[in-house]
N, C-alpha and C positions, 0 to 999 in steps of 0.2 A: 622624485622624493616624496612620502607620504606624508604627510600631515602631522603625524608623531612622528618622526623621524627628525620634519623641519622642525617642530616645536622643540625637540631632544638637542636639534643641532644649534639654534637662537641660546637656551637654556645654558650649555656647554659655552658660549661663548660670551656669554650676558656674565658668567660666573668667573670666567678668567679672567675677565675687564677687571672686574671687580676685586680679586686678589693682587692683581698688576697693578691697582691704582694706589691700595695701601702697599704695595712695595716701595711704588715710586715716592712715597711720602720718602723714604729714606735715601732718595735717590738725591746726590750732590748737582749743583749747577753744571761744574767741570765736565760731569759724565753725561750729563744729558747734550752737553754741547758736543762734546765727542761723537752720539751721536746722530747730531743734526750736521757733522762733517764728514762724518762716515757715507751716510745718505747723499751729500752733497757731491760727492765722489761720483758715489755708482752712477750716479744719474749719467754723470757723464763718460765714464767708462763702458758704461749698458747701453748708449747711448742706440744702439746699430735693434740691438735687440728691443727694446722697445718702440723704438721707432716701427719695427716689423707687426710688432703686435697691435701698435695704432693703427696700424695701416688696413688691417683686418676689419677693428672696427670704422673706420672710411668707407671703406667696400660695401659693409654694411647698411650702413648712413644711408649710402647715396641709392644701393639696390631699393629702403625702404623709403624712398623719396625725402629724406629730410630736408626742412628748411633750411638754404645758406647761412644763416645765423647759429643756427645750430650745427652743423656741420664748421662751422668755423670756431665755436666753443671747444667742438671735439678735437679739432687737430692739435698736433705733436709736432717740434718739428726740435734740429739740434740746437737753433737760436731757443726756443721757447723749454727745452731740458737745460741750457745753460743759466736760464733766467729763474727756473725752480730751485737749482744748485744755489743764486745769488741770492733768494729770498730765503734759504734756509741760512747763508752762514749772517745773511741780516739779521736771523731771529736770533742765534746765535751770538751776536752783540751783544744782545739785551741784556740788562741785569736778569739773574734770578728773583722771578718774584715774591716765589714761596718764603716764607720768615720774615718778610720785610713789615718794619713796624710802618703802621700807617698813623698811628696815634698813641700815642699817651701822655699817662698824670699822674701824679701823685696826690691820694687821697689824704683829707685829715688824719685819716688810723695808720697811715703809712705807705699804705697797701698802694704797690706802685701795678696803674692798669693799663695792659697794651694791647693793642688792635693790629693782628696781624695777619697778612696774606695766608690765607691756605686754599688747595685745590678744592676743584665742585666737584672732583669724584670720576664717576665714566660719562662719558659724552655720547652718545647717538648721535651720530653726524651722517645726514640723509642726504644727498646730493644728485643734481644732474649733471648730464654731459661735460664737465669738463675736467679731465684726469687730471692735469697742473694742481685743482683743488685737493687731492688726495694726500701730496704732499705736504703740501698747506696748512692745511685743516691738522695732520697728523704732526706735524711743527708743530703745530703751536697748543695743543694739547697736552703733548709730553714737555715743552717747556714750561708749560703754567700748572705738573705736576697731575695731567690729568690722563686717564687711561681712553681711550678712543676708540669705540668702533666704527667704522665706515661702513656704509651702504649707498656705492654708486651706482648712476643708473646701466640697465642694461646695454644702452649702447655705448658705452666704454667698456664691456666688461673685460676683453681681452688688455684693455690699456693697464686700467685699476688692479688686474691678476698681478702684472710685471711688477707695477710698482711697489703693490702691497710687499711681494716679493724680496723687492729690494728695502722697503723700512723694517720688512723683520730677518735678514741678513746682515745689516746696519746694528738690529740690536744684538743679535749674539756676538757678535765680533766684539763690540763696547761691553757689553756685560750687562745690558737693561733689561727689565722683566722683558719679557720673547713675547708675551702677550700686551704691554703695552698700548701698542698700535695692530687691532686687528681688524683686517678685509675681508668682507662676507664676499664667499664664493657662490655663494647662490643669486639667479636672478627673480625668485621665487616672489612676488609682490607681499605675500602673505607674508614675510620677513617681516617688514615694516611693522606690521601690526602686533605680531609675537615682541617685539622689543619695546615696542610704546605701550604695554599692557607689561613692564618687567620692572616697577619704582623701586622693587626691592634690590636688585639691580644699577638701574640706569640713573642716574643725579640729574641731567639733562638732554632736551631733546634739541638738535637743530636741523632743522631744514630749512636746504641751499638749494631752490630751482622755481619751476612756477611755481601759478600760482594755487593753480591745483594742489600741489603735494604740500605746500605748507598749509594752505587750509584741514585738508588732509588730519598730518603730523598733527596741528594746532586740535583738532576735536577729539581725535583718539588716544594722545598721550596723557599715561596716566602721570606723568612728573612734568617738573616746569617745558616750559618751552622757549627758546629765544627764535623770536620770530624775525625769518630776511621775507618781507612780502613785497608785491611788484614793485617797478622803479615808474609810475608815470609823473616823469619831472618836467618841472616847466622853468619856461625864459620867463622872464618878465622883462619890459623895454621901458624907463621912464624917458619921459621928452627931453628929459635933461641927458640921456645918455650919450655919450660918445660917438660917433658912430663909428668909426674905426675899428675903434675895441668891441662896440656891439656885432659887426658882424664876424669880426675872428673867431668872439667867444662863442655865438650862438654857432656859427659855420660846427667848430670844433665841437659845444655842447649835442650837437647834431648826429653831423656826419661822421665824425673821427672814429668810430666803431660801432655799429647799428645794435651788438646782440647782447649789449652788457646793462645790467637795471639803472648807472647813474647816467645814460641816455637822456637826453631832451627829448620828451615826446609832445610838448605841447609852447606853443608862443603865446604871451597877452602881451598885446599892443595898445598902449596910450591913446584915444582919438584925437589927440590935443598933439600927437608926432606931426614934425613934416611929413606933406604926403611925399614926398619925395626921399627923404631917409626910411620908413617905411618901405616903398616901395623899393626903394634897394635893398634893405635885409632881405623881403620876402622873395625876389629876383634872383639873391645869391644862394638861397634855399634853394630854387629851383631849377639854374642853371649849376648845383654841384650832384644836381639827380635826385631828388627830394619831391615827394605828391605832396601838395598844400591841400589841405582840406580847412575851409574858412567860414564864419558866419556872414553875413551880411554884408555886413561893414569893412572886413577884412576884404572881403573879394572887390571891396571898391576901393580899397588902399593898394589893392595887388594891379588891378589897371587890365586892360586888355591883352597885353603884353605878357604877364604873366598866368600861366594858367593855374586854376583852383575853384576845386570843387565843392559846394556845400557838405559844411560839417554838420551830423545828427548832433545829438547831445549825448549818443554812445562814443563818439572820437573825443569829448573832451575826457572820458573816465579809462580809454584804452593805451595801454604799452605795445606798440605795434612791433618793439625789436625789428623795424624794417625802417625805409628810406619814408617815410609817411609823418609827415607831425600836422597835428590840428593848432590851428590858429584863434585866438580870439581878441575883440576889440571891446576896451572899457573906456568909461569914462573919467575914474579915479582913481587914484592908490587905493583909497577903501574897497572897489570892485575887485579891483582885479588881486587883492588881499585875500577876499572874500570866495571868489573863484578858483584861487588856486587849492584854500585851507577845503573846497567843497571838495574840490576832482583831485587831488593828490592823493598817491598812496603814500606822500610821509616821508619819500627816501631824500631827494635833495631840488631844491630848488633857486635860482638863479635871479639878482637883479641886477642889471646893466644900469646907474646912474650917478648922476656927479651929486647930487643933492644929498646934502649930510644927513638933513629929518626924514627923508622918503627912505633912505637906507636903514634909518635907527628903527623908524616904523615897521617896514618891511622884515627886518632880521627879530623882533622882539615880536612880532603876532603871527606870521608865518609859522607852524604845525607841522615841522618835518626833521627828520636826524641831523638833515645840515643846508643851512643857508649860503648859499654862495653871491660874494658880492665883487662884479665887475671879472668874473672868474667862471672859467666852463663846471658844467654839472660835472663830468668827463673826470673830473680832480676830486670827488669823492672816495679817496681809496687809502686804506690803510698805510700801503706804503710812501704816498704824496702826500699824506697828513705827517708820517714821520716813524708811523706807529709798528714797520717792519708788515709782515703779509699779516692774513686777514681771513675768519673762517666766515665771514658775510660781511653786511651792513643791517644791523637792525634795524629795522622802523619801529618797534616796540617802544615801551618806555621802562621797563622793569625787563629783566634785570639791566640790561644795557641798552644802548642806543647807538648806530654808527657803527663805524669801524668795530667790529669785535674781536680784537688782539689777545695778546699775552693778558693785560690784567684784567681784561672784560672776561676773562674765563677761570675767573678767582674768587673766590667769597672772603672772608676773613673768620677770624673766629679769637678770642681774647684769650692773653698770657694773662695772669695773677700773680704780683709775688709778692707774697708776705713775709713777716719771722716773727711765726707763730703768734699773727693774727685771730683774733676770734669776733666774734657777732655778741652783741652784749643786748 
């Protein structure tokens, strides 16, 4: 495709977002629910056929050596199409949030004022590997009254074709703008850039993948951006902790899925622990198939018995998405405060302890979307907060932060109503 062609075809589709988004202003809850069941359906209907098409990009994957992590973001499977179908009729639940007053008063003059949900418009939603998000992402945009276009990576693109396929066969059947939810067919990189240079267009940008492409996204778009950037989250261990619950939690904040951003990638250890509870957290890390990469102190809290190899001061800043987590040993709550707010990127971070003030301290100076206490990182997620699926987690602080749901993809904008009020 030539260069004016792709810029003719971004152009063409930046424009119909943009006409579907003011349609859908008039679009009722009822109908948009309709079809987020409609979609909920095929999925599982199409079930055979998509599946086929994932399986293409697999073969793919694996011919171009992808990492297991990734290669396991990319797969499909009929359990993981029944769990898309579940997460749409969850969105589906929701109220409608467009119209909804968030606020009002009545002024001295009368004039009654109210603050009310409205859509951000069209979405740029940049993603990698993993097709499940396409649904997702495109839920929860048309329910929060917003036009959507996706741009997945190229290796799903046989996945992402199917299903685009299927939300815009979803909307003709319902009767929703056809362009609502549209999927670029091209794997042309230069995409990206054509859409992030389109404010006249686009409301906002997201990107959903490393850490590459949101930095990317983040310095070329010329409209807001809500930023998902790496997940390097940490345990914290105080001496008061459990230990029971400390190694469930950390085992699970761990292991329980190596390639997803609210992963543990990093341990601080109390010096003031039994060396003996210590050394069994760091023991259970390593006999569940976990590389300990430790400072000093840690690799004398891990014993001979356990193996662990010095960590640089690049393992405490890296999201290894692998069986790897770096370890560190402090002396205080204020260090290992202090360590985490330096090496985090902000997504979720974790303290294992029975101590009310080390917990209040902890959750009130900690620097990240979300503080978890006595609770795996692993529980960071739209649908286990309550909030139905989830087109990221932002580490940002404007416009949202966290889970980015239904009303994280809304602005407001205020009703007036006078009788025949004037300005004196």
């Amino acid at each position: 495709m030539s260069e004016f062609n792709l810029q003719e075809y971004c152009r063409d589709v930046a424009a119909r977002a943009k006409r579907a988004s003011r349609a859908l202003a008039a679009v009722s809850g009822a109908q948009k629910n309709q079809w987020l069941e409609s979609v909920a359906q095929k999925l599982v209907q199409r079930a055979d056929l998509i599946l086929d098409e994932n399986a293409k990009d697999l073969d793919a994957a694996r011919a171009a050596g992808l990492k297991p992590a990734m290669i396991d973001r990319l797969t499909l499977s009929r359990k993981t199409l029944e769990g898309m179908a579940q997460a749409l009729r969850e969105i589906a639940a929701f109220p409608d949030p467009i119209g909804e007053t968030i606020s009002s008063s009545i002024r001295p003059s009368g004039l009654e004022v109210r603050k009310v949900r409205a859509p951000l418009g069209v979405v740029f939603f940049v993603y990698e590997s993993r097709p499940n998000v396409t649904t997702d992402a495109a839920a929860i945009c048309v329910k929060s009254g917003n036009a959507v276009v996706l741009r997945g990576g190229k290796e799903a693109i046989h996945s992402n074709i199917i299903l685009g396929k299927v939300l815009a066969d979803a909307a003709e059947e319902v009767g929703l703008p056809k362009d609502a939810a549209q999927l670029l067919t091209t794997t042309d990189r230069n995409a990206i850039d054509e859409f992030l240079h389109m404010p006249e267009y686009i409301n906002v940008a997201i990107p959903r993948g490393g850490e590459a492409l949101v930095k990317r996204v983040a310095t070329e778009a010329k409209m807001p951006v809500i930023k998902h950037f790496a997940g390097n989250c940490h345990v914290y261990v105080d001496p008061t902790a459990d230990v029971e619950i400390a190694e469930k939690v950390l085992l699970n904040s761990k292991m329980q899925r190596l390639g997803t951003c609210n992963t543990a990638e990093s341990l601080v250890l109390r010096s003031q622990l039994d060396p003996n509870v210590a050394r069994r957290l760091l023991k259970a890390l390593a006999d569940s198939g976990c590389e300990l990469r430790g400072d000093e102190r840690a690799i004398a809290f891990a014993g001979p018995d356990v193996k662990m190899t010095p960590a640089t001061e690049e393992d405490f800043y890296t999201e290894y998405l692998a069986a790897i987590i770096s370890v560190k040993v402090v002396d205080s709550l204020e260090e290992a405060i202090a360590h985490v707010n330096e090496h985090s990127s902000g997504h979720t971070e974790a303290i294992l302890s029975q101590d009310v003030r080390a917990i209040k301290r902890f959750t009130t100076e900690i620097d990240s979307a979300a503080v978890m206490v006595n609770a795996s990182t692993r529980l960071h997620d739209g649908g286990q907060f309550g909030l139905g699926a989830e087109i990221g987690i932002s580490t940002d602080k404007f416009h949202a932060r966290g889970p980015c749901g239904i009303n994280e993809l809304t602005s407001y904008k205020y009703v007036v109503y006078g009788d025949g009020a004037l300005r004196e």
